[in-house]
N, C-alpha and C positions, 0 to 999 in steps of 0.2 A: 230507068223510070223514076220519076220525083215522087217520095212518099209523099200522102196526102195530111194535112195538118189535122190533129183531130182538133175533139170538140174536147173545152176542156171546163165548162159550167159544171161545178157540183161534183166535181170528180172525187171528191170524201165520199159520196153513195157507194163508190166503185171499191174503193177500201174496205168500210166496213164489211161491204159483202165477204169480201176476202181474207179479214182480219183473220180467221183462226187456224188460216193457213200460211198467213204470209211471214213471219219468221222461220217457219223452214224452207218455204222454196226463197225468201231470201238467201239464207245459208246455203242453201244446195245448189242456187242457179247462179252463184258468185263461186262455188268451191270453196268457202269460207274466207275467201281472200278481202272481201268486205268488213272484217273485224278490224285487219292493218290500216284498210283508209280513216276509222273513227278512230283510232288510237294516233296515227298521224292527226289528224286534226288537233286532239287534245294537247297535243302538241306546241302546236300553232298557236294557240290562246295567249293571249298578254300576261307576260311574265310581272306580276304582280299579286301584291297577299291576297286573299279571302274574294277571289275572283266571283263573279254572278254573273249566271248566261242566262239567254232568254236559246232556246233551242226552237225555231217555228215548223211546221208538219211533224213533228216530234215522232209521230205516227205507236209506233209498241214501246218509245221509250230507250230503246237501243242507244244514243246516242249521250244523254243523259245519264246514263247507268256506265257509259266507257268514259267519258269526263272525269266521272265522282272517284273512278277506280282507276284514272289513269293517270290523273293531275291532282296534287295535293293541295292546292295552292286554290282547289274548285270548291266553294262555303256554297253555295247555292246555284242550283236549273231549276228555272220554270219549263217547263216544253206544254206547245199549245199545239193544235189538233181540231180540224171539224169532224174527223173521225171517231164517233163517244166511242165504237167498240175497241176501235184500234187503241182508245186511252184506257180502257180498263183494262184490255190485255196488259197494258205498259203500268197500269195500279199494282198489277199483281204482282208484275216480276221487279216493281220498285220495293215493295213489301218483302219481298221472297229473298233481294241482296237487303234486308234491313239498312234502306236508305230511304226513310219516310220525312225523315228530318231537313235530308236537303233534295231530296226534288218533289216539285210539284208538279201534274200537269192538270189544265184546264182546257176549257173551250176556247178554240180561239183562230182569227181569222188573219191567215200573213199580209193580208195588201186591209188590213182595218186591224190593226194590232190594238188591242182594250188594255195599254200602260200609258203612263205619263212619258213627258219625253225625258232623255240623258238619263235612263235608269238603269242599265247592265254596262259591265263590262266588256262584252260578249255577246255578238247574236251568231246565231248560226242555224243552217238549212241543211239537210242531208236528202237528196234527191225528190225536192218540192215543190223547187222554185221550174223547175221546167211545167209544172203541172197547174200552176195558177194561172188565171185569165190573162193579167197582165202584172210582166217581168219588171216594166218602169216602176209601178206603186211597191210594189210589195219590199223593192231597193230602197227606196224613199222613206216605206215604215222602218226597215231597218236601220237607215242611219239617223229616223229623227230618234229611234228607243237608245242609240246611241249614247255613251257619256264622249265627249272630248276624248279624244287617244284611244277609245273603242276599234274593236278589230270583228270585222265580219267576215265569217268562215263560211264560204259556201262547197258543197261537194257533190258535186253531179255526173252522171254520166256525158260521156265525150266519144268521139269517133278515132281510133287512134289511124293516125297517117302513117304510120310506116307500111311501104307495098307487100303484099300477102297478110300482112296480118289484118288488113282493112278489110280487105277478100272476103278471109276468114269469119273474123267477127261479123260483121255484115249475113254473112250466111247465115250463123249462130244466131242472129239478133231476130232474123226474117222468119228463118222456117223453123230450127231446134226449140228454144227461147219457146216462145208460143204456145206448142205442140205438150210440151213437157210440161209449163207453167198451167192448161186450160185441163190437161188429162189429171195433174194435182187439186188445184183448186174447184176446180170445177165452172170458171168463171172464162170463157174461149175470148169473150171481149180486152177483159184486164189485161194479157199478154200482147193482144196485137195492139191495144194504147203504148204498152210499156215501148216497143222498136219503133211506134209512128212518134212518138212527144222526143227520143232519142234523136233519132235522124231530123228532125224537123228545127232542133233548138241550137242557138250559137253554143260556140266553147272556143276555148282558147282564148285568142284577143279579141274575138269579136262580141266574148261577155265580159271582156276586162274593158271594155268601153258601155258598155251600159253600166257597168260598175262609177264608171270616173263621171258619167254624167250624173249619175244620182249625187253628187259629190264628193267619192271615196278620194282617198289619194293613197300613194305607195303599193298601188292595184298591182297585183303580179297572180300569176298561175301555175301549179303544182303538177304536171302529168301524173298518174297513177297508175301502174302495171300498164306500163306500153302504150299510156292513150284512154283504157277503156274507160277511167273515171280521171277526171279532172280535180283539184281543190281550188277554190280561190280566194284572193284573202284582200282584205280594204282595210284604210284606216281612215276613221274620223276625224279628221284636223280638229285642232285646239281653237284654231281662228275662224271657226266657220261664220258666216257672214249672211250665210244666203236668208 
């Protein structure tokens, strides 16, 4: 049976609701295994001095906070958010690792991004980009906030293809996922969005090509534990023309 695509206008409403619950059942419904994919990402960042990222659905700031403490080379994140709750949660715990210095977060919209263009080194998403209206604009603000030789890190969930464990997961995503996620938070919508926006979004090479039409080049893709999350990564040509 073809999940159904949700609705995905205003889905920050759907967060805040959730915000003061959702770094635990993030932590708890990943088994913490979601800490190694942002620390892999930070990874990924352009090996250059006093690096500066823009980090867009930044959401609690998670991501932001594993840059600063996992790459030395990271002088400054902005991370932007229509979610205000979900940014004050991420004010406090930037406050609480005493790193007020270099990140920021604000208000701010991934497919109307409010910077000039070629101003980070770095833009990166950590499971957002499935959640926005449209997947073409929000690639487009990324590589115009781009500088030349900019690299965009995207991390999202993905379907892994190996047989049984597709099965499995799938089961997990459908009915476990959900049930657990709606008895937590108390929000029974938020967890069946989370398995319909999954199932419903490209990965692999078929987001490594909306990647190369928004103009990335050297687009490649990262599996994550088996499948279930994906990385992918772009670079901005020097000679962009468009």
């Amino acid at each position: 049976m073809k999940t159904q695509e949700p609705e995905r206008q205003n889905v920050w409403q759907m967060f805040d609701r959730i915000a003061e619950r959702y770094d635990f059942l993030n932590h708890t419904l990943s088994m913490g295994i979601d800490i190694g994919w942002r620390r892999r990402m930070s990874e990924l960042l352009p090996s250059r001095p006093r690096i500066q990222v823009l980090d867009l659905a930044t959401g609690t700031a998670d991501v932001p906070l594993s840059f600063c403490s996992e790459n030395a080379d990271v002088s400054y994140v902005l991370g932007m958010d229509l979610a205000e709750k979900m940014l004050a949660i991420g004010r406090q715990k930037i406050t609480e690792a005493g790193r007020d210095g270099q990140i920021e977060l604000q208000t701010g919209d991934a497919m109307a991004v409010p910077v000039q263009d070629a101003l980070f080194d770095a833009v990166t998403i950590s499971f957002g980009i499935r959640n926005v209206p449209n997947v073409a604009t929000t690639l487009s603000e990324m590589f115009r906030v781009l500088k030349p030789g900019g690299v965009a890190l995207i991390l999202e969930f993905s379907i892994p293809e190996t047989p049984g464990m597709k099965q499995g997961y799938l089961l997990y995503l459908r009915h476990i996922l959900p049930k657990i996620g709606a008895l937590i938070s108390g929000d029974d919508y938020a967890y069946r969005y989370l398995n319909q926006t999954i199932e419903t979004f490209p990965y692999a090479q078929k987001f490594c090509d909306l990647m190369i039409e928004a103009g990335f080049q050297e687009v490649n893709y990262e599996p994550q534990t088996g499948g279930i999350a994906t990385i992918y990564r772009g670079v901005k040509p020097f000679n962009d023309e468009r």
